[in-house]
Backbone as a printed PyTorch tensor [residue, N CA C, xyz], in Angstrom:
tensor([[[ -10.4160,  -90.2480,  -35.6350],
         [ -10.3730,  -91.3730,  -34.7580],
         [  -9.0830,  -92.1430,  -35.0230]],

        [[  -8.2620,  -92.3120,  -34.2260],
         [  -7.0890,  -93.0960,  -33.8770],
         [  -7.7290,  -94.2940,  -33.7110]],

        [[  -6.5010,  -95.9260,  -34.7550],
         [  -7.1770,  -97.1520,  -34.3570],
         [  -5.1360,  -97.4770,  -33.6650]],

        [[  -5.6250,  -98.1460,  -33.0100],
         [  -4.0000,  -99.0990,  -32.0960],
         [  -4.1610, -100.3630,  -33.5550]],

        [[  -2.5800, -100.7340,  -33.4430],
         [  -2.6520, -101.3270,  -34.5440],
         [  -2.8710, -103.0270,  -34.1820]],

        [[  -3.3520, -103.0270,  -32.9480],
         [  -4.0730, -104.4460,  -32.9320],
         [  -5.5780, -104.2870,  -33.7190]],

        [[  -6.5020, -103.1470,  -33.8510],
         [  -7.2060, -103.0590,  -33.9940],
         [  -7.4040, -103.1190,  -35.3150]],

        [[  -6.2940, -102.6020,  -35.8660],
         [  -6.4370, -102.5700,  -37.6300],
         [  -5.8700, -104.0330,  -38.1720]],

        [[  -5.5400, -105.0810,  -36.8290],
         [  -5.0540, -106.1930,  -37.6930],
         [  -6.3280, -107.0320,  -37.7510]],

        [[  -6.9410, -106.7030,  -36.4090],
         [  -8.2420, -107.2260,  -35.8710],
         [  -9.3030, -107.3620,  -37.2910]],

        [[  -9.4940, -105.8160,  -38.0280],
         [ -10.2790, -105.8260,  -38.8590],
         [  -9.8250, -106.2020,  -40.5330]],

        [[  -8.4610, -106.3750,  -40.2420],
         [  -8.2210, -107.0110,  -41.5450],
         [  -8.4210, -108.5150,  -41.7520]],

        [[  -8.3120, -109.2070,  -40.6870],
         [  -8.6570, -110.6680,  -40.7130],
         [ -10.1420, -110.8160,  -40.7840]],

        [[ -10.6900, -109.8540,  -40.1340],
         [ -12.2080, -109.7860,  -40.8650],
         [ -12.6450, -109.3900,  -42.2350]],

        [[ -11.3290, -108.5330,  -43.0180],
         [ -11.3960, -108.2220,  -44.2810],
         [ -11.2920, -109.4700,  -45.1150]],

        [[ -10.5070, -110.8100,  -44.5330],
         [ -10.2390, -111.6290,  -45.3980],
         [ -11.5110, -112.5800,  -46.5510]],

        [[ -12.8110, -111.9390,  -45.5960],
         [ -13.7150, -112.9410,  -46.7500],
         [ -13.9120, -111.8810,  -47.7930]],

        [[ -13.1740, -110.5940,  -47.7520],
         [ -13.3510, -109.9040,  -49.0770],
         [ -12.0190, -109.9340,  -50.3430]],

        [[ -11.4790, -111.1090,  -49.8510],
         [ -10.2550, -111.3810,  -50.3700],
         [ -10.3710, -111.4470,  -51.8580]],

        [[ -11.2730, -112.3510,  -52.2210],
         [ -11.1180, -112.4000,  -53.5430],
         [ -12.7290, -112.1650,  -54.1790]],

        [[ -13.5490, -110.8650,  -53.0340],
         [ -14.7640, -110.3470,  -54.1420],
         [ -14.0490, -109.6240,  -55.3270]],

        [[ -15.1130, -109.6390,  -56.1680],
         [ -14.7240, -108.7810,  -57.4860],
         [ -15.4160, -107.7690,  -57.7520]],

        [[ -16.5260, -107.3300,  -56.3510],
         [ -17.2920, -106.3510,  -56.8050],
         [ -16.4900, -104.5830,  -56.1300]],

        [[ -16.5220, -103.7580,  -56.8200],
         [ -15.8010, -102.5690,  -56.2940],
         [ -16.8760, -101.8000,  -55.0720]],

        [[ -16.4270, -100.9400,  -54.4140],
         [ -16.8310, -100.3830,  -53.3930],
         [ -17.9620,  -99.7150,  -53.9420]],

        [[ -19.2390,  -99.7730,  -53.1020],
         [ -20.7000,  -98.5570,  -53.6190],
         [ -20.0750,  -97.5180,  -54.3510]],

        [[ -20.7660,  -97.1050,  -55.8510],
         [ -20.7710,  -95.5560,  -56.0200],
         [ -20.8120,  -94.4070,  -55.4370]],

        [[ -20.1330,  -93.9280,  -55.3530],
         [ -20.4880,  -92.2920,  -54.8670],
         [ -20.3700,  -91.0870,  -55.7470]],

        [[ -20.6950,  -91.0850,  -56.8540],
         [ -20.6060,  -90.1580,  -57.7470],
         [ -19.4190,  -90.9550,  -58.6730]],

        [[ -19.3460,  -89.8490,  -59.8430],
         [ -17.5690,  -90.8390,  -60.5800],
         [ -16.3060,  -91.1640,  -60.2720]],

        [[ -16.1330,  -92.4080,  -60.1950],
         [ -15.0680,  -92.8640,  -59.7610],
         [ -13.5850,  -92.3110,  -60.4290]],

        [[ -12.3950,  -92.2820,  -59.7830],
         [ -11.2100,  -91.6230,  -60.2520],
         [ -10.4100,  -93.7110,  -60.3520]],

        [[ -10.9790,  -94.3690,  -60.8330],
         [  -9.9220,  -95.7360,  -61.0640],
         [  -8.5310,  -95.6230,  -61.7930]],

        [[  -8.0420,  -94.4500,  -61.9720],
         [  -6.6720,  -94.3740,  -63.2700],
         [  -5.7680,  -95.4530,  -62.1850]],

        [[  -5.8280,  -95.0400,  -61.1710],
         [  -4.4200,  -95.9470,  -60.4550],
         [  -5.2670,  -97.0340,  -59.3970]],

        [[  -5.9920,  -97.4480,  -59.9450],
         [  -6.6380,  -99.0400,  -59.3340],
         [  -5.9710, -100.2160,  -58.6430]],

        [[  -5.4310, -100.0680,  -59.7520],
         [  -4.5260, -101.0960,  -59.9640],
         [  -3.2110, -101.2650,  -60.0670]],

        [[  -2.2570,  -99.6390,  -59.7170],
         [  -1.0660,  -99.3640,  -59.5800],
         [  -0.4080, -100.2390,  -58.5760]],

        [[  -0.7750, -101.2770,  -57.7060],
         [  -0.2650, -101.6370,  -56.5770],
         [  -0.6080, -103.5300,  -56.8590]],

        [[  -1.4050, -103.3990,  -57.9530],
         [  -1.4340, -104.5810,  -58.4610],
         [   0.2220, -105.7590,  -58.2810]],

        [[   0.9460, -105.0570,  -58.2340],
         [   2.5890, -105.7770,  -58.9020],
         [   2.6750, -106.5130,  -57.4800]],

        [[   2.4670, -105.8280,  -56.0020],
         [   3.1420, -106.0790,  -55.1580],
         [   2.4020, -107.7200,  -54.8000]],

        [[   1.3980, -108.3620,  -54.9070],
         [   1.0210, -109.2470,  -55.0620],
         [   1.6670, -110.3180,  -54.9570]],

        [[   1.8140, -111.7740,  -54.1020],
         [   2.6150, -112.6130,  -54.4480],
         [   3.8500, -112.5520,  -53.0930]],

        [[   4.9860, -113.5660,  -53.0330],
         [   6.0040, -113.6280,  -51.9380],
         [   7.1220, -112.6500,  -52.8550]],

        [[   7.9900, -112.4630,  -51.9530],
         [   9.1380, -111.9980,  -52.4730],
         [  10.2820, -111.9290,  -51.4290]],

        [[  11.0570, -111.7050,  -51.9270],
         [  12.5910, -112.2580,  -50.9420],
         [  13.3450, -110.5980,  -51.3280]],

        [[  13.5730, -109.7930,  -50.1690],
         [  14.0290, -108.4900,  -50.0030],
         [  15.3030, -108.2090,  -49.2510]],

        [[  15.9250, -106.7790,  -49.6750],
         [  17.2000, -106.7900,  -49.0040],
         [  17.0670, -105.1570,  -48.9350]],

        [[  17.4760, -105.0320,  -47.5030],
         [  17.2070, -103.6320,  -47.1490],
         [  18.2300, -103.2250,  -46.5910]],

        [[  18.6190, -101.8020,  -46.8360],
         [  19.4710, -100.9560,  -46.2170],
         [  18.9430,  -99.6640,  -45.6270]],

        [[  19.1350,  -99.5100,  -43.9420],
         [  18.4600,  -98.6900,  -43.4150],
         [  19.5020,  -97.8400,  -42.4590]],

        [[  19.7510,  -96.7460,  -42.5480],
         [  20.1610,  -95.8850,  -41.8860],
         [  20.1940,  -95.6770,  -40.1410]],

        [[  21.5900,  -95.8950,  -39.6100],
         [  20.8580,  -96.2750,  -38.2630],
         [  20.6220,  -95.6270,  -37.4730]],

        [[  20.7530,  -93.8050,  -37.5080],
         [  20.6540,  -92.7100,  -37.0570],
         [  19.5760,  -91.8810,  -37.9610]],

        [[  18.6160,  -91.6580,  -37.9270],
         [  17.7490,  -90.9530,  -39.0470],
         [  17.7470,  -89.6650,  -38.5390]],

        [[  17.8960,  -88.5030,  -39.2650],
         [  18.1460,  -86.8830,  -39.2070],
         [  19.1390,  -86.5820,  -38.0920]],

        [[  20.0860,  -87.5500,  -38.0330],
         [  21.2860,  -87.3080,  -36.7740],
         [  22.6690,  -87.0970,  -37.2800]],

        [[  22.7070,  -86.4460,  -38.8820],
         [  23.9430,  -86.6340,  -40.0080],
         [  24.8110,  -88.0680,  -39.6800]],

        [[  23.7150,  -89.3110,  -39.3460],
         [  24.7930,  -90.4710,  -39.3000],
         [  24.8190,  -90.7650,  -40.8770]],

        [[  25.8310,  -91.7190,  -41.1100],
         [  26.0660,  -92.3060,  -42.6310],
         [  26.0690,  -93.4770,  -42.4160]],

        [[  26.1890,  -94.2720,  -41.2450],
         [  26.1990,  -96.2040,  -41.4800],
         [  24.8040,  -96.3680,  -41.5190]],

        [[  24.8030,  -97.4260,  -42.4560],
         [  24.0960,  -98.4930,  -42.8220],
         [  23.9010,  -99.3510,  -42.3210]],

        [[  22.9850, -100.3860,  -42.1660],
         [  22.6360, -101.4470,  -41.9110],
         [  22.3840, -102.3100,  -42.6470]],

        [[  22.6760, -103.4970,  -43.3040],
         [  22.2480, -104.0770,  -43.8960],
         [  21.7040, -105.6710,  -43.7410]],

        [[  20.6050, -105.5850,  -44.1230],
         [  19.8510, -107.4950,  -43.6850],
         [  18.7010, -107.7560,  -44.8540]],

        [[  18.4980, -109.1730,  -44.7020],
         [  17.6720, -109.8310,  -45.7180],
         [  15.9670, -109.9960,  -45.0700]],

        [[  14.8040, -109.9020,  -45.7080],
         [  14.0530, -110.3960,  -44.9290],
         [  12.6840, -111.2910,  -46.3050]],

        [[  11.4080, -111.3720,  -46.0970],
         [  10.8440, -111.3380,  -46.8730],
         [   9.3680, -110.5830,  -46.9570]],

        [[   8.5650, -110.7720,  -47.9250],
         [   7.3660, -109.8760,  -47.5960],
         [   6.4260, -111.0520,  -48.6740]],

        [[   5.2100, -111.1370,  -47.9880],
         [   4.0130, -111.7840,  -48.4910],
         [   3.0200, -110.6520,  -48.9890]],

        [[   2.6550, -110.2220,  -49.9270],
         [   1.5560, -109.6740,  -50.0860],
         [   0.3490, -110.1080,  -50.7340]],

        [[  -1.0380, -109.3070,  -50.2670],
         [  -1.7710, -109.8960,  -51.5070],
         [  -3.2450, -108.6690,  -51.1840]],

        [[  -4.1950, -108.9530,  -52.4750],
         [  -4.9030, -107.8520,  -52.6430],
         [  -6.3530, -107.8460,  -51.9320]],

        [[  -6.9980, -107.3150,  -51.4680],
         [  -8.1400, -107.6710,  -50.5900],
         [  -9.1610, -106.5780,  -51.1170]],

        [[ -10.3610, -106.4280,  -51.0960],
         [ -11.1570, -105.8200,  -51.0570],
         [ -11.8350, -105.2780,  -52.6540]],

        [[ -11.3640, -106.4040,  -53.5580],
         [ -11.2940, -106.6010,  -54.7100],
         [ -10.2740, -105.6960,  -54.9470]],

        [[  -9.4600, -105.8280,  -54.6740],
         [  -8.3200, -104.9420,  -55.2390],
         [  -8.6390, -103.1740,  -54.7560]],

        [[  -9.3340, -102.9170,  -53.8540],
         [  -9.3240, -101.2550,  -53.4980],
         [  -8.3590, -101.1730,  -52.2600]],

        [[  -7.7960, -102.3710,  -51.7120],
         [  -6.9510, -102.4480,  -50.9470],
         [  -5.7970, -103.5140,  -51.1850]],

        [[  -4.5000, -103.9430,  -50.2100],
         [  -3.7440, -104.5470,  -49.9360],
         [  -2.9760, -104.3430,  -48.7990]],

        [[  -2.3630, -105.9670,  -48.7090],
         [  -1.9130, -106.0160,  -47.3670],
         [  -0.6190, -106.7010,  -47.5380]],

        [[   0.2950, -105.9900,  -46.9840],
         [   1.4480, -107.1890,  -46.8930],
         [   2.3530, -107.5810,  -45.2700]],

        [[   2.5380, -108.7510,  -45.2570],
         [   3.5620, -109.1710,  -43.7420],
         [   4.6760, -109.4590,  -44.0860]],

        [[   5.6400, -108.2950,  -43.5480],
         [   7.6150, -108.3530,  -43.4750],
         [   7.6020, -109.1480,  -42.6770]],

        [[   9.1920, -109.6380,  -42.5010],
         [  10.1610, -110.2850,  -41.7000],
         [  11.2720, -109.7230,  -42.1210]],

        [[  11.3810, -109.0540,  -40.5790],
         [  12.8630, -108.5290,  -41.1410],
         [  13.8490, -109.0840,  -40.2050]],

        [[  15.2270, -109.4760,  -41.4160],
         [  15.5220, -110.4010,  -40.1990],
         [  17.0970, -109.5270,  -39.6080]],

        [[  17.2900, -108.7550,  -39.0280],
         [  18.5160, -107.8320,  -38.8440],
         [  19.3370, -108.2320,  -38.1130]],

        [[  20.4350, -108.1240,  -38.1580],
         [  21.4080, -108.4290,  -37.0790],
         [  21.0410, -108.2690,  -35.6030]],

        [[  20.0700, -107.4790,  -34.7800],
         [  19.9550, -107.5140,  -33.6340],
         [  19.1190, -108.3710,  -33.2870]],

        [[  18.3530, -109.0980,  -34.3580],
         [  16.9450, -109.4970,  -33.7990],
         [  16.0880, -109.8840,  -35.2860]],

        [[  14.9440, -110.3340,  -35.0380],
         [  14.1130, -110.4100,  -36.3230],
         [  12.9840, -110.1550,  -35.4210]],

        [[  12.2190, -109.4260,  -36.4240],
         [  11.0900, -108.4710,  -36.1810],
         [   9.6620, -108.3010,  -37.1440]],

        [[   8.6140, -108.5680,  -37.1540],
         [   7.8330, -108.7910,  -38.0790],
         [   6.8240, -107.0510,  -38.5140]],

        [[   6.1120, -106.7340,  -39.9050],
         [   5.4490, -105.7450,  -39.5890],
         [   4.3340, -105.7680,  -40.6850]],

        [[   3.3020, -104.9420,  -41.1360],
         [   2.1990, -105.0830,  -41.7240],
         [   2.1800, -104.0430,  -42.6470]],

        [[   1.8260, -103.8170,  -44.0180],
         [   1.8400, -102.6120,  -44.0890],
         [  -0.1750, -102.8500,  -45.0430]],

        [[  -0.5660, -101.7640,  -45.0090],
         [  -2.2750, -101.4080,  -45.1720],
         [  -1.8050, -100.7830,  -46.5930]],

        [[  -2.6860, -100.6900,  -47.6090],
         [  -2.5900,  -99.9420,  -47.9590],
         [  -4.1610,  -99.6910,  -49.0360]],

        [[  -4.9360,  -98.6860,  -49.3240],
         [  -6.0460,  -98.3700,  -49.9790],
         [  -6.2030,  -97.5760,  -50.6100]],

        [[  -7.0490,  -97.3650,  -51.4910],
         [  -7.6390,  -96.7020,  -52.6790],
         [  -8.5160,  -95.9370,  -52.4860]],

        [[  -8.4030,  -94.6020,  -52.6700],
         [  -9.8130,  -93.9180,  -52.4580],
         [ -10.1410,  -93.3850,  -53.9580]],

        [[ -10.8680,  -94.2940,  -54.7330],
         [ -11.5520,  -93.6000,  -55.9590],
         [ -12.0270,  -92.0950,  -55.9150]],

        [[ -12.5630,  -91.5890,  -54.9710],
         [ -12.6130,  -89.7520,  -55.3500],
         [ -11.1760,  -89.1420,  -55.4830]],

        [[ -10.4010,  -89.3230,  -55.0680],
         [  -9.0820,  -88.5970,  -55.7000],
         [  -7.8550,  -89.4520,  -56.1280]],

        [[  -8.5060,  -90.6000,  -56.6060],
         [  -7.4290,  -91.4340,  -57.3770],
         [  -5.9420,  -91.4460,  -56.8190]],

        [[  -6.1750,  -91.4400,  -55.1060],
         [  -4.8180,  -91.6820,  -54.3510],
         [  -5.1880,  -92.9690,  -53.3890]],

        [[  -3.9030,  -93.4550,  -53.1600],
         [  -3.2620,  -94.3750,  -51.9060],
         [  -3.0200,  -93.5700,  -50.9300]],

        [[  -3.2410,  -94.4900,  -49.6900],
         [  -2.8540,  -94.0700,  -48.5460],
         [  -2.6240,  -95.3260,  -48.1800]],

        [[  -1.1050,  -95.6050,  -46.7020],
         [  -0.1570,  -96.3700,  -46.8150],
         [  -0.0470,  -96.1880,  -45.3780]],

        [[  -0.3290,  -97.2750,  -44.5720],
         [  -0.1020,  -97.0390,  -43.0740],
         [   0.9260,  -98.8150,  -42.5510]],

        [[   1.5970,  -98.3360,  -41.5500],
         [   2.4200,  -99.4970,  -41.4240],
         [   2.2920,  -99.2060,  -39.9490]],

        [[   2.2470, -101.0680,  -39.3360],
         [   2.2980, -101.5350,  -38.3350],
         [   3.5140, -102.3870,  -37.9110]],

        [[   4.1360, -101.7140,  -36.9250],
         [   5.5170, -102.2750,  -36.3510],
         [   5.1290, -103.4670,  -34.9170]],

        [[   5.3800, -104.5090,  -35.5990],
         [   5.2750, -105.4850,  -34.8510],
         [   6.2860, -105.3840,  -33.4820]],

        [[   7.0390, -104.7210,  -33.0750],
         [   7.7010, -104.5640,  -32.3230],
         [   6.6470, -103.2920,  -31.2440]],

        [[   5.9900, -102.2440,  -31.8560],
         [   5.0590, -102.0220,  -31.0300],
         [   3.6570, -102.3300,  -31.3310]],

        [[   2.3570, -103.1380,  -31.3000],
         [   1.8680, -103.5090,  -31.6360],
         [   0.3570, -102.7630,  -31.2510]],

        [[   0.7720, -102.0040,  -30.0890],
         [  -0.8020, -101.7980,  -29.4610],
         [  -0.3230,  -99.8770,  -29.4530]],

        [[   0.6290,  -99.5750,  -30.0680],
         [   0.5340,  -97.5580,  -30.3210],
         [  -0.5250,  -97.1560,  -31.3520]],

        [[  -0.9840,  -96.2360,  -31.3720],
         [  -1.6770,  -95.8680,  -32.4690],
         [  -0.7110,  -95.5460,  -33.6890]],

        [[  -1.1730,  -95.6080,  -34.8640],
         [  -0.4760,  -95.8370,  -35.7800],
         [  -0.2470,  -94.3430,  -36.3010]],

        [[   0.9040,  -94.4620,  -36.9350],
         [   1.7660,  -93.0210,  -37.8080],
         [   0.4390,  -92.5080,  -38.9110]],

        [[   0.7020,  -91.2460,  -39.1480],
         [  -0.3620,  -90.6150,  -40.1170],
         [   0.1950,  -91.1920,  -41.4500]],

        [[  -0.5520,  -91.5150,  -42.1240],
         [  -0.4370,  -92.6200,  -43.6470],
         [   0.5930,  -91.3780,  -44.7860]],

        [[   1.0490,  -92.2140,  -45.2990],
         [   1.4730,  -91.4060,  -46.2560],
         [   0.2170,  -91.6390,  -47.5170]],

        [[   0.8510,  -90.5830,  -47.9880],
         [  -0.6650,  -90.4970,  -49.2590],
         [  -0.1740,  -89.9510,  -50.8540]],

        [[  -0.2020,  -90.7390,  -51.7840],
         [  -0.1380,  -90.2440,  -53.1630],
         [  -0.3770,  -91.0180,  -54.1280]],

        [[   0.0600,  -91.1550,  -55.4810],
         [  -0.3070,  -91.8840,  -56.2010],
         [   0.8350,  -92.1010,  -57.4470]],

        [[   0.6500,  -92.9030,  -58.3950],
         [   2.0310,  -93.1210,  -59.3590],
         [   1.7240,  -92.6380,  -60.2910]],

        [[   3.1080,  -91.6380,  -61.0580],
         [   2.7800,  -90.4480,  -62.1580],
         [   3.9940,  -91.7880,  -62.8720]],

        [[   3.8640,  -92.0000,  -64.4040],
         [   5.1310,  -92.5690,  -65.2530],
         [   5.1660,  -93.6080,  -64.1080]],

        [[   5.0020,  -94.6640,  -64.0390],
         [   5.1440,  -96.0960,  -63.1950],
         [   6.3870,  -95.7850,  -61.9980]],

        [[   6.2540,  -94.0930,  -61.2450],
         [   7.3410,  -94.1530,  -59.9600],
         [   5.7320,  -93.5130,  -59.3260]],

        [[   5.7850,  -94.3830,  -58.2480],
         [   4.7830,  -93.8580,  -57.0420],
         [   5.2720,  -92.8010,  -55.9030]],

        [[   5.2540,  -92.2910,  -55.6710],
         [   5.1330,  -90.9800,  -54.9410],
         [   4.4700,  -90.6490,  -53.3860]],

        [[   4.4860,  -90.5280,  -52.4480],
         [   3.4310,  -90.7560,  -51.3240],
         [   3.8680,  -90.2610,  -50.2150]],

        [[   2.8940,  -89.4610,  -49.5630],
         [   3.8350,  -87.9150,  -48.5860],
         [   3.1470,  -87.8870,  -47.3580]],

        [[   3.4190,  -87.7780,  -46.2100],
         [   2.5250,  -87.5060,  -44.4670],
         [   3.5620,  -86.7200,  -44.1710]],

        [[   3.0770,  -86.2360,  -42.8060],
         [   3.4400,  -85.1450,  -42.0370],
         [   3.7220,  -86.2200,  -40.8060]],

        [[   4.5210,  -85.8910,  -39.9440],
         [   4.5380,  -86.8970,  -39.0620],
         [   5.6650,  -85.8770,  -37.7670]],

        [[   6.1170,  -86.8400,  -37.0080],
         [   7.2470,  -86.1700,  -36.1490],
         [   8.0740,  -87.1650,  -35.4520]],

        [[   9.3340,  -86.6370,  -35.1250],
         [  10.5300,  -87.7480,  -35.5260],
         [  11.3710,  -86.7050,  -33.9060]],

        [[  11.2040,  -87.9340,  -32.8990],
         [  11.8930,  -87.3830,  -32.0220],
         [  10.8810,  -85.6860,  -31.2670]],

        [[  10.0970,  -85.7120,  -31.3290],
         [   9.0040,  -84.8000,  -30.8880],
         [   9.2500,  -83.6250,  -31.8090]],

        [[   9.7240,  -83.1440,  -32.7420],
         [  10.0350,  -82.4370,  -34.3170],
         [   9.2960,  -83.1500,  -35.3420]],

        [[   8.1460,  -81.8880,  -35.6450],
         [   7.6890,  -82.0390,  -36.8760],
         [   8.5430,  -82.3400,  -37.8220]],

        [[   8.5480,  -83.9560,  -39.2800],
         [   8.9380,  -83.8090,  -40.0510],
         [   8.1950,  -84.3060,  -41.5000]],

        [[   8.9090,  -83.9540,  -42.2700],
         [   7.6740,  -84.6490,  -43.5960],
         [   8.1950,  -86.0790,  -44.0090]],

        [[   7.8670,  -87.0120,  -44.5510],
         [   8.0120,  -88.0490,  -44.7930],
         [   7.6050,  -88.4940,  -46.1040]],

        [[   8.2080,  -89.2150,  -46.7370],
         [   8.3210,  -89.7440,  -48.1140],
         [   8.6670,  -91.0320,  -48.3750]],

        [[   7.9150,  -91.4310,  -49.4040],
         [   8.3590,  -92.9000,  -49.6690],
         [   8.1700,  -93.0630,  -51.0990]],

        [[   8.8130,  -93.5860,  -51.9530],
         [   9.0180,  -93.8780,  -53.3750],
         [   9.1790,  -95.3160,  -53.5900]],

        [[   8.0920,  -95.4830,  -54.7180],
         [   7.8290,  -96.7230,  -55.3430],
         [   8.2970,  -96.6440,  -56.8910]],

        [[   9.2060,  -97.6200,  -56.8940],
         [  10.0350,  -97.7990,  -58.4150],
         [   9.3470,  -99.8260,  -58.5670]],

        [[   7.9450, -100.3470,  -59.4970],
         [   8.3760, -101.4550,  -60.2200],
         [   9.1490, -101.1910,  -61.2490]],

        [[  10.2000, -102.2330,  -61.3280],
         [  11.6650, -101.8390,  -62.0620],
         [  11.1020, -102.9810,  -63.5820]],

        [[  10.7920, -104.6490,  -63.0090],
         [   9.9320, -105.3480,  -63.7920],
         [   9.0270, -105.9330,  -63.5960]],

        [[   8.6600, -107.0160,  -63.9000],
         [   7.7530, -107.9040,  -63.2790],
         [   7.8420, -108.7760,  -61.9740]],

        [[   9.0590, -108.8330,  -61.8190],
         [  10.0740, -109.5570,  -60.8450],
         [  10.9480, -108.8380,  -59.8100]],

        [[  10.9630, -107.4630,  -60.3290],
         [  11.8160, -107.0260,  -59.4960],
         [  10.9310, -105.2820,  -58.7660]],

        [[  11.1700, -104.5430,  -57.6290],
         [  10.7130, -103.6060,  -57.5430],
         [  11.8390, -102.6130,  -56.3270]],

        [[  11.3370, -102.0040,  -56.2960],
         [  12.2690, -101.0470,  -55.3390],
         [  11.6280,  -99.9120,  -54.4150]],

        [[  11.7820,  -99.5690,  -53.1720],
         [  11.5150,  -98.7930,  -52.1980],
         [  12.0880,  -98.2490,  -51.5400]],

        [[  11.7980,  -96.5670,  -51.5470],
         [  12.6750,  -95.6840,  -50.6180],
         [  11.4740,  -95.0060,  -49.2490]],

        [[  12.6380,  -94.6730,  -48.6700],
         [  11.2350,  -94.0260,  -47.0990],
         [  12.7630,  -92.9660,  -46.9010]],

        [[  12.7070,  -91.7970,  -46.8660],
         [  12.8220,  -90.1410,  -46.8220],
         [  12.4650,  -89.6110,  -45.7610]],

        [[  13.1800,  -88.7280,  -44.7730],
         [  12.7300,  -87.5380,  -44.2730],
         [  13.3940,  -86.7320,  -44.0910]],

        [[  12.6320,  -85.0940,  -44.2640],
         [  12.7380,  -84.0340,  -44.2310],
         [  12.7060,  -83.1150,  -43.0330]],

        [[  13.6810,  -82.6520,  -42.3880],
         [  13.4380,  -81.4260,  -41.5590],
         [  12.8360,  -80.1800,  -41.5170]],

        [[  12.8570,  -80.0630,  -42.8650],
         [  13.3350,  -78.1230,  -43.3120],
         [  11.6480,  -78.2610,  -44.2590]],

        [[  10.6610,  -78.7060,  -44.1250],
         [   9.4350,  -78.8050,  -45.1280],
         [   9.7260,  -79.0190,  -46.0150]],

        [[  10.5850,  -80.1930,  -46.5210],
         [  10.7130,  -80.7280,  -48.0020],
         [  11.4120,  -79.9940,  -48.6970]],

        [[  12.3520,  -79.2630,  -48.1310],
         [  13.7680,  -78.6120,  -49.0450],
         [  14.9980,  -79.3850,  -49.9570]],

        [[  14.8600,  -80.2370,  -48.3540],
         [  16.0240,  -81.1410,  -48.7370],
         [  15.4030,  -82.7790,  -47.8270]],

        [[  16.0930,  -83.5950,  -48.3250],
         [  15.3450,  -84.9300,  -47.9050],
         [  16.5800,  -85.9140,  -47.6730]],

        [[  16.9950,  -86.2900,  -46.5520],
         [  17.3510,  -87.8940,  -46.5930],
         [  17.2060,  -88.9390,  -46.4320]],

        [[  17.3090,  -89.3990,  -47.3190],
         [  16.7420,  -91.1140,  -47.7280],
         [  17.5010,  -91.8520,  -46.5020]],

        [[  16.4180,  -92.8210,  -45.5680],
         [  16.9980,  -93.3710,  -44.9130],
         [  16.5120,  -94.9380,  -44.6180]],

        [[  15.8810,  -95.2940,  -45.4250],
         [  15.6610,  -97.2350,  -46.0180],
         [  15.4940,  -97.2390,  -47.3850]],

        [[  16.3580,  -98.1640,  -47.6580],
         [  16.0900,  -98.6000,  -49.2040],
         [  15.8320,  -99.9760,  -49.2440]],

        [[  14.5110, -100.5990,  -49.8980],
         [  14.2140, -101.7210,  -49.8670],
         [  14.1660, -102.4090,  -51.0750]],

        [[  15.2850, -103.2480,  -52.1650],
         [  14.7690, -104.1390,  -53.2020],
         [  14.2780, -105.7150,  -53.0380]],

        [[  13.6660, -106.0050,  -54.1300],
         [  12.5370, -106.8880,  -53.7110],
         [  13.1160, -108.0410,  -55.1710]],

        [[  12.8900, -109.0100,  -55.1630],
         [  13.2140, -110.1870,  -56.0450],
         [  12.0880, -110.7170,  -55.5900]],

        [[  10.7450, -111.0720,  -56.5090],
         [   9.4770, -111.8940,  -56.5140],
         [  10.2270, -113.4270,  -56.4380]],

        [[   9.4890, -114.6070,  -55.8980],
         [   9.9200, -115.4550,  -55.1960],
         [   8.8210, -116.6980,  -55.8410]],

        [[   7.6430, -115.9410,  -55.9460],
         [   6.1020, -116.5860,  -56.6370],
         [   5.0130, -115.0550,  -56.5770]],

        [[   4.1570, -115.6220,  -57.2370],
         [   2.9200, -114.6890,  -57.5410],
         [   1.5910, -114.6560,  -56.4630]],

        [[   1.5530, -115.5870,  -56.4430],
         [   0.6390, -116.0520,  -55.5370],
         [   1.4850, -116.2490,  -53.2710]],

        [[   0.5200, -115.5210,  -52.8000],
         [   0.7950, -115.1040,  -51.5690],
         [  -0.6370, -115.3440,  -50.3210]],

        [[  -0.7840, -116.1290,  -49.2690],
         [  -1.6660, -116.2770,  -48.5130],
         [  -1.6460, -115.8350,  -47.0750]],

        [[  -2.5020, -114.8700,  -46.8060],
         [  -2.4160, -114.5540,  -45.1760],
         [  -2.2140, -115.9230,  -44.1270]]])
């Protein structure tokens, strides 16, 4: 089932009275919690600077570069999170959402983002993985220009204050990959409110 991403904002504002339960999701046999709490960091405001590629799989090389910020915070006692960009770019400023959840049977994330610029498409297939050594990892299949491609995104917390993000794609099934947004992050405060 495909949700339009009014629909998934729809039910996150209904998620908000699970903002700060502390009870975890029903049992279903043993839980995989190792990375619970891997996403714990993003929590809180932060003030970001991104460089994004302005041709993706078209061998362009310019850059783009602009400032924006991101609010996040943890919902569903922590088996989920949510955060709202502003990005503010030279053509325009543009807002977006990103989901992201925990599935205790295989101790992975899955990571879906809503582009405020289209608001009512159904949303991209999630990327999905989890963090090996504190770098997160997280992979979908998707298609770019009506061409199947694979997609990647890498999570580096660098400290407590600082973190880093890449988003990747692949033509060739993950042979070769180019990185085409890089996002660092400078925490701003800890605390963050929808």
């Amino acid at each position: 089932m495909k949700f339009t991403a009014a629909a998934i904002v729809l039910l996150l504002s209904v998620s908000q009275a699970w903002a700060n339960a502390d009870a975890p999701p029903p049992d279903r046999g043993k839980p995989n919690l190792s990375g619970l709490h891997d996403f714990d960091f993003i929590a809180g405001e932060w003030r970001v600077h991104h460089r994004e590629l302005r041709d993706r799989l078209a061998g362009s090389h310019e850059w783009i570069e602009f400032d924006g910020t991101q609010k996040a915070w943890l919902v569903m006692g922590g088996y989920a999170n949510v955060d709202e960009n502003v990005f503010n770019r030279p053509d325009g400023t543009y807002r977006g959402v990103t989901i992201r959840t925990y599935d205790p049977k295989t101790g992975e994330w899955s990571i879906w983002w809503v582009d405020g610029r289209m608001p009512s498409i159904n949303l991209d297939p999630p990327v999905r993985g989890r963090f090996v050594n504190g770098v997160g990892t997280f992979y979908a299949n998707d298609t770019l220009r009506g061409k199947p491609i694979k997609v990647r995104y890498i999570w580096k917390p660098l400290t407590h204050n600082t973190s880093h993000w890449e988003q990747a794609f692949s033509a060739d099934g993950g042979k070769t990959w180019e990185t085409n947004w890089i996002t660092d992050f400078t925490r701003v405060s800890e605390k963050a409110s929808p």
